[in-house]
C-alpha positions, 0 to 999 in steps of 0.5 A: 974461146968464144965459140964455146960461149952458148947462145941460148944463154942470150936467148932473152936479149938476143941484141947481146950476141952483137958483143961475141961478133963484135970481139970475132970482128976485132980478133979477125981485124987484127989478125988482117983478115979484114974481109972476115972482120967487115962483116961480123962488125955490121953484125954486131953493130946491128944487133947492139943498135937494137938492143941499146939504140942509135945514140949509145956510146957502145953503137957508136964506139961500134962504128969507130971499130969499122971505120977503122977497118974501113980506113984500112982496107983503103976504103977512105971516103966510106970511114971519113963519112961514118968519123964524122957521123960518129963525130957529130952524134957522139959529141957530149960523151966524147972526152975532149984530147981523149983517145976517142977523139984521137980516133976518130981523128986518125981515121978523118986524116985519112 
């Protein structure tokens, strides 16, 4: 279904092509296929990061994405580093016992 979606429609904001990998990254993360997954989410967080810019909450909320998958595919040390990164900048629009919050804990428990 998303290929069906025509890029030319974003030809104006081309930053905006970063939200179609970002969904390819999920379903592919959550079908398993991670090494698909990994890169269409750097992609997309590339793309929306120079649209939106480093400290928005959907950049951000990006980088949780592939912490995730960073965690697991059993890269830890990597999702750790990028939990806390996230952690830090995101701090004033992180909702306190939230499901953000518990996200990135998940991912700093390892």
């Amino acid at each position: 279904m998303l290929d069906q979606i025509d890029p030319a429609v974003y030809q104006d904001e081309a930053w905006r092509l970063g939200y179609l990998d970002a969904e390819r990254g999920r379903i592919a993360a959550a079908r398993g296929d991670h090494a698909k997954a990994l890169p269409l989410l750097q992609q997309a967080e590339a793309k929306i990061t120079s649209g939106l810019g480093e400290t928005h909450a959907d950049t951000w909320l990006l980088r949780l994405d592939r912490a995730e998958l960073l965690q697991a595919t059993g890269q830890t040390s990597e999702a750790r580093q990028l939990a806390t990164q996230i952690r830090t900048q995101a701090a004033t629009s992180i909702a306190p016992g939230g499901a953000v919050e518990a996200r990135i804990e998940a991912v700093l428990r390892g």
